[in-house]
C-alpha positions in Angstrom: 7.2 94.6 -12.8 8.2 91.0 -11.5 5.4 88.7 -10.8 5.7 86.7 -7.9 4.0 83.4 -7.5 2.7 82.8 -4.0 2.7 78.4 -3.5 -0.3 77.6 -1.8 0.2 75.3 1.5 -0.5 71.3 0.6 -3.2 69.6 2.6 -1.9 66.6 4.0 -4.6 63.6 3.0 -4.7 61.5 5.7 -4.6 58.1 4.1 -8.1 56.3 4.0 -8.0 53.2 6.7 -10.8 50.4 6.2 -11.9 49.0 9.4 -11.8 45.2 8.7 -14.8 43.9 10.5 -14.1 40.8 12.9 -17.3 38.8 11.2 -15.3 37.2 8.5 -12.8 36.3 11.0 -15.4 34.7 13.5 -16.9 33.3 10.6 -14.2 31.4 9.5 -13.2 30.3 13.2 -16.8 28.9 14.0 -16.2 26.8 10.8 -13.3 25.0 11.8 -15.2 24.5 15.4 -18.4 22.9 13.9 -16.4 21.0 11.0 -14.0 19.2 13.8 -17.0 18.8 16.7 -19.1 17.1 13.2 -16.0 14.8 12.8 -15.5 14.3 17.2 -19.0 13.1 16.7 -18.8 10.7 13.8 -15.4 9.1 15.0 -17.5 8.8 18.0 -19.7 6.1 16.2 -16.6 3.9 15.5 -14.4 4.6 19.1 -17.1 4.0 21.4 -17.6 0.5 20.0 -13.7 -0.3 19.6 -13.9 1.0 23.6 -16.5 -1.4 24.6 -14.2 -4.7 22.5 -11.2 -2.9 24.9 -13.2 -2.7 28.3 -14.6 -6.7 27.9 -11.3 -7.8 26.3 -9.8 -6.3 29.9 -12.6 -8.2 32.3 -12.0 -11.7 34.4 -13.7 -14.6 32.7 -16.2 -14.3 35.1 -17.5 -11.2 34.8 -20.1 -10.5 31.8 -19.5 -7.9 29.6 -22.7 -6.7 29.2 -23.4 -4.4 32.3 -26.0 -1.8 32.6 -24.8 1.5 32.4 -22.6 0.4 29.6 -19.2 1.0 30.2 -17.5 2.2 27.2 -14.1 2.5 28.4 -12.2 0.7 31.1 -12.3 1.8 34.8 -12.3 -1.4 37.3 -10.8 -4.4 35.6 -7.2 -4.5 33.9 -6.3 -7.9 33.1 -4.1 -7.5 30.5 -2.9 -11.3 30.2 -6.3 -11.9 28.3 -4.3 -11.0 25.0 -1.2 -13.2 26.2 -4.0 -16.2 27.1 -5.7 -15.5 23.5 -2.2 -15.6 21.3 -1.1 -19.1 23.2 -4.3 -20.8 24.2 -3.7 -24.2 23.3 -7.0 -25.0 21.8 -6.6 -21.9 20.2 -3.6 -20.5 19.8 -3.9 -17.3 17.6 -0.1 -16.5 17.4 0.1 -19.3 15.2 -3.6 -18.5 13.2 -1.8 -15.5 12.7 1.2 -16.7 11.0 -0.6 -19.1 8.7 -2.8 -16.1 7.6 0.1 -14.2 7.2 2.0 -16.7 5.0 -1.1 -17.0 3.1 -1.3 -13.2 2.6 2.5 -13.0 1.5 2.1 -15.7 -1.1 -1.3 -14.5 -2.4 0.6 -10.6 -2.9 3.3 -12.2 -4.6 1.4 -14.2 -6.6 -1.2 -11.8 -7.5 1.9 -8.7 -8.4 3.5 -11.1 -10.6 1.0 -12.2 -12.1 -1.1 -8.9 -12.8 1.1 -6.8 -13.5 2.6 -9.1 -16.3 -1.1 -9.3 -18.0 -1.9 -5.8 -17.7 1.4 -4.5 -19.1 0.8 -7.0 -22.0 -2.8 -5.4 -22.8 -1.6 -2.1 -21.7 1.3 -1.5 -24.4 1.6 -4.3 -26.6 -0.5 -4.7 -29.6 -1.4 -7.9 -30.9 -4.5 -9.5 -32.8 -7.1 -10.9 -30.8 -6.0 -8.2 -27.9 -9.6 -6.5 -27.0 -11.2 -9.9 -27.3 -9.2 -11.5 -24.9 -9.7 -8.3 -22.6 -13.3 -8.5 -23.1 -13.5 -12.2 -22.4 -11.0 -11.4 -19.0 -13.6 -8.8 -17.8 -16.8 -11.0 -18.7 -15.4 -13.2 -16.6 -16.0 -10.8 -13.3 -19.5 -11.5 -13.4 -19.0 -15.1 -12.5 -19.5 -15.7 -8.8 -17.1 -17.6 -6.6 -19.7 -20.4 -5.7 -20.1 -21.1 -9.1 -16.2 -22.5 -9.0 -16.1 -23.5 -5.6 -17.3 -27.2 -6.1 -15.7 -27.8 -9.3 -11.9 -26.3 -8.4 -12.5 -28.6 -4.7 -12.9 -31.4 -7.1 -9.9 -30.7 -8.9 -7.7 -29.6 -6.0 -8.8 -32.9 -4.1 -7.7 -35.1 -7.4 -4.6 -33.6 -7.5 -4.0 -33.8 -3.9 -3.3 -30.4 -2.6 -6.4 -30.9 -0.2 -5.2 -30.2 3.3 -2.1 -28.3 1.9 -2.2 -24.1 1.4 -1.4 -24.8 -2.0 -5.5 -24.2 -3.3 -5.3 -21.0 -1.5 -2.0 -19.4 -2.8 -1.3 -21.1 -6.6 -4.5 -19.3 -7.8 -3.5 -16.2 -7.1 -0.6 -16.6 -9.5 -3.1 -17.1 -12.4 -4.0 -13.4 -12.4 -7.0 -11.6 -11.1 -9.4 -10.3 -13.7 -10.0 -7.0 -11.4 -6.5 -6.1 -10.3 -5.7 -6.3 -14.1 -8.4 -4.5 -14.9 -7.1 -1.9 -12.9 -3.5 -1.9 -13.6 -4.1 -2.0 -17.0 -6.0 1.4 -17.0 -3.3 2.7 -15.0 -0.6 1.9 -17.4 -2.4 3.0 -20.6 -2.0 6.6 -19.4 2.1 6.4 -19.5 2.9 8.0 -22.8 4.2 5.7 -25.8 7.0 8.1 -26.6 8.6 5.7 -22.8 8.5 2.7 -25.3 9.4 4.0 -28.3 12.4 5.6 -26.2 13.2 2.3 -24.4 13.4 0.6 -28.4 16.2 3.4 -29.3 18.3 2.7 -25.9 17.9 -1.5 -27.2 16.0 -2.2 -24.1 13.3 -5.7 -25.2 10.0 -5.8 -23.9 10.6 -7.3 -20.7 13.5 -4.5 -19.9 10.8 -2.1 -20.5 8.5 -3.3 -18.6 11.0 -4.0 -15.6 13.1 -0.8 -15.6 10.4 1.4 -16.8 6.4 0.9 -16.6 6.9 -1.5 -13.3 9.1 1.3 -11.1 6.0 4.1 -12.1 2.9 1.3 -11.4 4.0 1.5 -8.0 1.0 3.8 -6.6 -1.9 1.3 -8.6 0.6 -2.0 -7.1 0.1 -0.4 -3.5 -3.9 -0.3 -3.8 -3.6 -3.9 -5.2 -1.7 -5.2 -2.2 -3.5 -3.6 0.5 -6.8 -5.3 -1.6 -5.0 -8.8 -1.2 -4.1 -8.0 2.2 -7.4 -7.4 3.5 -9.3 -9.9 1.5 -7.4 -12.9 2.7 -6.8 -11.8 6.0 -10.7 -11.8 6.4 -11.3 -14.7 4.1 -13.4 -17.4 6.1 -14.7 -19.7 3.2 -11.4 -20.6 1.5 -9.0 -21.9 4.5 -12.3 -23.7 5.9 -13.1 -26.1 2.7 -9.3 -26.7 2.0 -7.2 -27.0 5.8 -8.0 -29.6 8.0 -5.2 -29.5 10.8 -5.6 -27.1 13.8 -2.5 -25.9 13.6 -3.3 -24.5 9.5 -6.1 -22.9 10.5 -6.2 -18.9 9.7 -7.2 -15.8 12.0 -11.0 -16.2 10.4 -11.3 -19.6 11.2 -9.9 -19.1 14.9 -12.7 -15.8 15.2 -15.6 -18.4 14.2 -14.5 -21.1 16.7 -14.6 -18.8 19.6 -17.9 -18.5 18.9 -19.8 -20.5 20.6 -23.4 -20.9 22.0 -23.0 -22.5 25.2 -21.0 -20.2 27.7 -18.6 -17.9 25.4 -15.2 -16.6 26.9 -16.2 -13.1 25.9 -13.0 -11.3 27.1 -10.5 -13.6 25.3 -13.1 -13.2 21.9 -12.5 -9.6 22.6 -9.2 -9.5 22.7 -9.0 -11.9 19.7 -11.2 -9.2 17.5 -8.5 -6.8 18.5 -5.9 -8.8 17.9 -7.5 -9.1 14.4 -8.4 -5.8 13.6 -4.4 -4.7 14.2 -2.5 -5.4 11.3 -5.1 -3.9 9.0 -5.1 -0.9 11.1 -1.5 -0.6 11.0 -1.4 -1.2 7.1 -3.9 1.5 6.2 -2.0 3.6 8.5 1.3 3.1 7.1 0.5 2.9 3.5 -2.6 6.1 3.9 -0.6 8.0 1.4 0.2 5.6 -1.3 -3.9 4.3 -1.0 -5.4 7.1 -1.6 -3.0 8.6 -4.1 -2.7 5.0 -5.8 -7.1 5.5 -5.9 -6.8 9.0 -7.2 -4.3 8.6 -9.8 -5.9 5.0 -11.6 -6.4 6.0 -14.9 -9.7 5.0 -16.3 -9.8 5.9 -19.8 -11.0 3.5 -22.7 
C-alpha cells in the first residue's frame, strides 16, 4: 500500500511595509528654516549698519546722512567718486595712509615670524638649564601693560634718533612677542620627538630641523599669528601717532581720527574712508577663513 504525501499550497506572506511618517521629515526641514531665518536675523545686526556707512558714503557733501526714515540702503544718490575724492584728497590722501600701514604691517609680520617662531622652537624642543625659568619670566612679562613702556622706549627711541622714522614701530617686533610665542610654542610641543631624533640620524643640525621640518608643519599656528599682526597694526592708533610726524607717514588710524572733526564733518568721504578701512581685513579673513580657524582649533595647549 503506497502512501502518498499530499503538499499543502504555500501562503504567500505579503512582506510587512512600514509607513514612514512625514513628521521626522518636516521636522528636520523646519530646522534648517528656523536655524538660517535665526542667522538672516543676526547678520542683520551687522549688514544694516555696513548699509547705512554705504548709503552716506554714496551722498553729495551736502546732504546729511542722518535722514528720518533711516535709509539703510542706497536709493537716490550714487556718487561714487566719494571713494576716488577720499583715496587722493590732498589733505588726506588715504591711498598713501594705506601704504604706510601696509609697509608697517609687512615689516611687523616679518619681524614678528622670525622672531617667534625662532624662540618658541627653542623652548619647544631644545632642552637646556634655566629653560622653564626663562619661559616663566617671558609669560610674566604679559601682564605688563603697554603704557607702562610707552614713556620710557619714546625716551630711548628719541635718543637714538629713530623719532619721526618707522623704525620704533617695526624693530620691536623683531624682538619676539611673549604671546605669539606662547602660542607657537604650545603648538610645536605636540610634534612627536621621534621628528628630531629622526632628523639627528639623517645629520640634519638644529637649524635644518627646525627649517625643513617643525617650520613647514607650524604653518596653521604662523597663519593665526599673521592675521593677529595684521589686524593689530592695521588698527593701531597710539603707536604711528607718538612716533611719525610728517603727513605723508601717517597710517590708515591716524587718517580715520583726523576726519573727525567737530565743526562741520564731510560725512560721506568719512564713510567711504571706514569702508575703505574695513576692506583689507575683510578680505584677509576671507581668504585665510580656513587656515584661522583650523590654525585656532589645532594649537596645542598642553603643559
Amino acid at each position: 500500500m503506497e502512501i502518498t504525501h499530499m503538499k499543502l499550497p504555500e501562503k504567500k506572506v505579503a512582506p510587512l511595509v512600514v509607513k514612514q511618517t512625514p513628521w521626522p521629515r518636516v521636522r528636520k526641514v523646519l530646522g534648517v528654516i528656523l536655524a538660517y531665518a535665526t542667522l538672516f536675523a543676526l547678520s542683520a545686526v551687522i549688514f544694516l549698519p555696513l548699509g547705512w556707512i554705504f548709503t552716506a558714503a554714496l551722498k553729495p557733501d551736502r546732504v546729511s546722512p542722518f535722514s528720518i526714515p533711516v535709509q539703510w540702503f542706497p536709493t537716490q544718490y550714487w556718487h561714487w567718486e566719494n571713494f576716488v575724492r577720499t583715496l587722493v584728497e590732498t589733505n588726506k590722501p588715504f591711498l598713501i595712509f594705506t601704504r604706510n600701514t601696509l609697509i608697517l604691517v609687512a615689516g611687523n609680520i616679518i619681524g614678528t615670524l622670525f622672531s617667534c617662531t625662532l624662540v618658541a622652537y627653542a623652548f619647544a624642543r631644545l632642552r637646556f638649564r634655566g629653560s622653564e625659568l626663562l619661559f616663566n619670566i617671558l609669560i610674566i612679562t604679559m601682564l605688563i601693560p603697554y603704557q607702562a613702556l610707552m614713556i620710557p622706549q619714546f625716551i630711548m627711541f628719541f635718543k637714538i634718533g629713530w623719532y619721526g622714522t618707522y623704525l620704533p614701530l617695526i624693530v620691536p617686533s623683531f624682538t619676539g612677542n611673549a604671546f605669539f610665542i606662547f602660542l607657537m610654542r604650545q603648538y610645536m610641543r605636540t610634534f612627536p620627538k621621534e621628528l628630531d631624533d629622526a632628523s639627528r640620524i639623517d645629520g640634519c643640525n638644529y637649524f635644518q630641523t627646525f627649517w625643513h621640518i617643525i617650520l613647514p608643519l607650524s604653518k596653521p599656528v604662523m597663519a593665526v599669528c599673521v592675521v593677529f599682526v595684521f589686524m593689530g597694526q592695521w588698527n593701531n592708533l597710539l603707536g604711528p601717532l607718538i612716533y611719525l610726524d610728517r603727513t605723508s607717514m601717517f597710517t590708515v588710524a591716524i587718517g580715520m581720527a583726523n576726519y573727525v572733526t567737530r565743526a562741520n564733518p564731510q560725512w560721506n568721504l568719512l564713510m567711504a574712508a571706514n569702508l575703505i578701512m574695513m576692506m583689507p581685513s575683510v578680505l584677509l579673513y576671507f581668504f585665510a577663513q580656513k587656515q584661522l580657524i583650523g590654525g585656532i582649533a589645532s594649537v596645542g595647549l598642553k603643559g
